[in-house]
N, C-alpha and C positions, 0 to 999 in steps of 0.2 A: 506720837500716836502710832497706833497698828493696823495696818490696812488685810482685811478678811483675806482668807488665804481663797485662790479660784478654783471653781469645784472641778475645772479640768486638770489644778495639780494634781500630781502623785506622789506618794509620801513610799521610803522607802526604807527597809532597815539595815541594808547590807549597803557601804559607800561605795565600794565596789560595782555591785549592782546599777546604783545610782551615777557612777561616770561613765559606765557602758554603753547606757539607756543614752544618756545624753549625747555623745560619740556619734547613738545612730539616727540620731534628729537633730538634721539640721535647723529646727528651731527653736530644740533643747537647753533648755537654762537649768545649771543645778549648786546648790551653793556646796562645797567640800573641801575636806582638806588639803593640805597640799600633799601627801602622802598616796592621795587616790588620785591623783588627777590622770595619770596613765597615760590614755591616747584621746582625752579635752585638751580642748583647748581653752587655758586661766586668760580672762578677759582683764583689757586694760582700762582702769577707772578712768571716766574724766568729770571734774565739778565745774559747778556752774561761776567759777570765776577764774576756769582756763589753765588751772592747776592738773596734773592727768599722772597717775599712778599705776607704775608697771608692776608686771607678777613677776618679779625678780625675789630671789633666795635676799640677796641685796637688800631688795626696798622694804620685806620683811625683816629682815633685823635691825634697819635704822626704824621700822614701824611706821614706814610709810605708805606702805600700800595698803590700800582704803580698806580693804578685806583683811587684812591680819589682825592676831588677838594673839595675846600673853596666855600661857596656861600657867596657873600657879599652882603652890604646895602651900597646903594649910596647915600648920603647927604650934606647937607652944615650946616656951622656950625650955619646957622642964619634961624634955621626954626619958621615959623611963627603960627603954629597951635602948640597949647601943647598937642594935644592927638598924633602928628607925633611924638613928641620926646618921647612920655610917650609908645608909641608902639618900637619904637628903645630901649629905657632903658629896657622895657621889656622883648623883644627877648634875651638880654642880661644879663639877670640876673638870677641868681640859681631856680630862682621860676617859671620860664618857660622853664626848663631843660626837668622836666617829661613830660611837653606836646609834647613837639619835639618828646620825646618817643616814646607817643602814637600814634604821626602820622605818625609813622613807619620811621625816620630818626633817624640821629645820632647826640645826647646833646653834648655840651660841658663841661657835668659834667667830675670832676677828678674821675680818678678810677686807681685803681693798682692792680701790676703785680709783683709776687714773681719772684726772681730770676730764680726761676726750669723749667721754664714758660716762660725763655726767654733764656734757654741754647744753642739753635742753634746759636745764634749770637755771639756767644764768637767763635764757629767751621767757621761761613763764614766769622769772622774777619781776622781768617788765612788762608781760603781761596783767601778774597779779598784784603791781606797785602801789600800793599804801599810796595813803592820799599825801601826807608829809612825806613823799619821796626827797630822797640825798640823794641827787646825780654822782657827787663828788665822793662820795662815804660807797654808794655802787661800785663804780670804777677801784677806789682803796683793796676792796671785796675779792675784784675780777684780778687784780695785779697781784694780790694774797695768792691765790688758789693759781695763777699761771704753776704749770711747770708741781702741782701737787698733787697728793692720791687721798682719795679718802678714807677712811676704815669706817665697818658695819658698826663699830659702839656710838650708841647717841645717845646723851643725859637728857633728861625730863626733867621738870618742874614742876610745883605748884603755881598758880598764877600771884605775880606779884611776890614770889621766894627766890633764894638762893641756896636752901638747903635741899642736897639732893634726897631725890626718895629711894626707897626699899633696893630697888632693881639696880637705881643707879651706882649706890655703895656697892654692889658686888660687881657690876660693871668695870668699876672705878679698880676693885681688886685683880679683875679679867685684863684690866689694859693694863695696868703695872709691870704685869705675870708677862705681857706681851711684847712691851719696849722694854724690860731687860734682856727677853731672848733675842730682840733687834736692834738693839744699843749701838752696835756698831755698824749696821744701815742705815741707820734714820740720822739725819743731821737735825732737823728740825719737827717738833710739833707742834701744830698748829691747835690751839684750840680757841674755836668760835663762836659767841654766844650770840644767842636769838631770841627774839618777844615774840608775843602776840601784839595786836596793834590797838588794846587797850590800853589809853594815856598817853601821855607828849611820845614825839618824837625822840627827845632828849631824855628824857625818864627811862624809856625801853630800854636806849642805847647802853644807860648807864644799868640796867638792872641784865643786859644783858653780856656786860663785859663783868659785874658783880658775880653772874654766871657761871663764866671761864673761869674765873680764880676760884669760886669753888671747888669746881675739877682740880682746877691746878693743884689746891691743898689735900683732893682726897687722894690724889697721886702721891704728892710727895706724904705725907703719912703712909703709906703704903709700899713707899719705898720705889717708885718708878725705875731709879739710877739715873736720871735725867740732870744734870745742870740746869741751873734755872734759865741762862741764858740760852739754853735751847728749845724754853718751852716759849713759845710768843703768844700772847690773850687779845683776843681783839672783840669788841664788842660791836656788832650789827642793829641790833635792834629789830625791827620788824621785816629786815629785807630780806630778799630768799626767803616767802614762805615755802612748807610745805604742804601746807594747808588752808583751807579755805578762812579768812578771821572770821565769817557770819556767824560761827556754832561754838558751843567751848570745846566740843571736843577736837574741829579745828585748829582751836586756839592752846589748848593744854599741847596737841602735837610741833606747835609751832615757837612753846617755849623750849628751847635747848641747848645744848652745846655738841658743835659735831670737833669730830678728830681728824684734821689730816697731816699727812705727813709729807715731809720733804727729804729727799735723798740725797 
């Protein structure tokens, strides 16, 4: 539903304009990008089952923070000018990372995140614990991630699939591209699949280890350079949300697979 906008809003055309305004009222709320945000200050989400999302560059690229959105490119597969497609590959590719940068948005370069660094989420794990909580499959979890880092790439699903979508495929190319330039730091990856908390406990588990090996396969098709015994799959199921399960849109962010690594 949409609730009427209040007649003391102001509407404004310039973003710029609009985070200044806000800067100088102190009871100024304004929604914007993360490019404008200047001298605002980006507010920390929290939902009503204790789950709480920071404005980190970070929680934006795993798409976790409640505020971010994908901006897409709409095409067809038969474009006829080669500087359109030479413009799409290049949006797309590590070498137009740093310019996104500069233009004060957020790349899709991979970057990582020490375990220490992401200790609140193991506390709102038991805060937001599924009603089939695994004390013993938790702990498995906390012993996994001791001593690991995480990286920004996160896979998505459909609910109840194992085939990654659109984003994930090129995801899936961005990490390849990324443990071959780090092959010889990384000893291990870790990848960890995740439900929403539609269906058995057992079922999730299993659809979310079915998950991992997806990745695993759009890797190794891809060419990772990884040894299989260095990639380890483990499936979680509904634990660690990062979203609320009451909504699908919750629940679509809580099917996934994250990446971390061990050195």
């Amino acid at each position: 539903f949409e609730l009427p906008i209040a007649v003391s809003a102001k509407r404004y055309a310039s973003s710029v304009e609009l985070s200044d305004s806000v800067t100088r009222d102190p009871n100024g709320i304004g929604f914007i990008g993360f490019a404008y945000i200047r001298n605002a200050k980006p507010l920390i989400i929290g939902t009503n089952c204790g789950i709480v999302s920071r404005p980190t560059e970070f929680a934006v690229k795993t798409e976790e923070y409640a505020l971010a959105r994908r901006l897409y490119y709409y095409t067809t597969n038969r474009l006829s000018s080669e500087h359109a497609r030479g413009l799409l590959d290049y949006a797309l590719s590590d070498t137009a990372q740093p310019v996104i940068t500069d233009a004060g948005f957020i790349n899709q370069d991979i970057e990582m995140l020490a375990m220490s660094d992401q200790g609140e989420r193991l506390a709102q794990a038991l805060t937001a614990a599924p009603e089939d909580f695994n004390a013993a499959l938790m702990q498995d979890l906390a012993v996994t991630l001791s001593g690991a880092q995480r990286l920004s790439v996160t896979f998505r699903f459909e609910k109840n699939s194992g085939d990654l979508e659109q984003k994930a495929l090129q995801d899936a190319q961005r990490l390849a591209r990324y443990l071959q330039r780090h092959r010889n730091e990384v000893q291990n990856v870790l990848l960890l699949g995740f439900a929403d908390s539609s269906g058995t406990f057992d079922m999730n588990r299993a659809i979310s280890l079915a998950r991992a090996d997806a990745v695993r396969a759009a890797l190794t098709e891809r060419g990772a350079g990884f040894d299989a015994s260095r990639l380890v799959l483990k499936g979680y199921g509904e634990l660690m949300p990062v979203d609320c399960n009451n909504s699908e849109k919750g629940r679509a962010k809580n099917r996934r697979v994250e990446v971390w690594v061990k050195k």
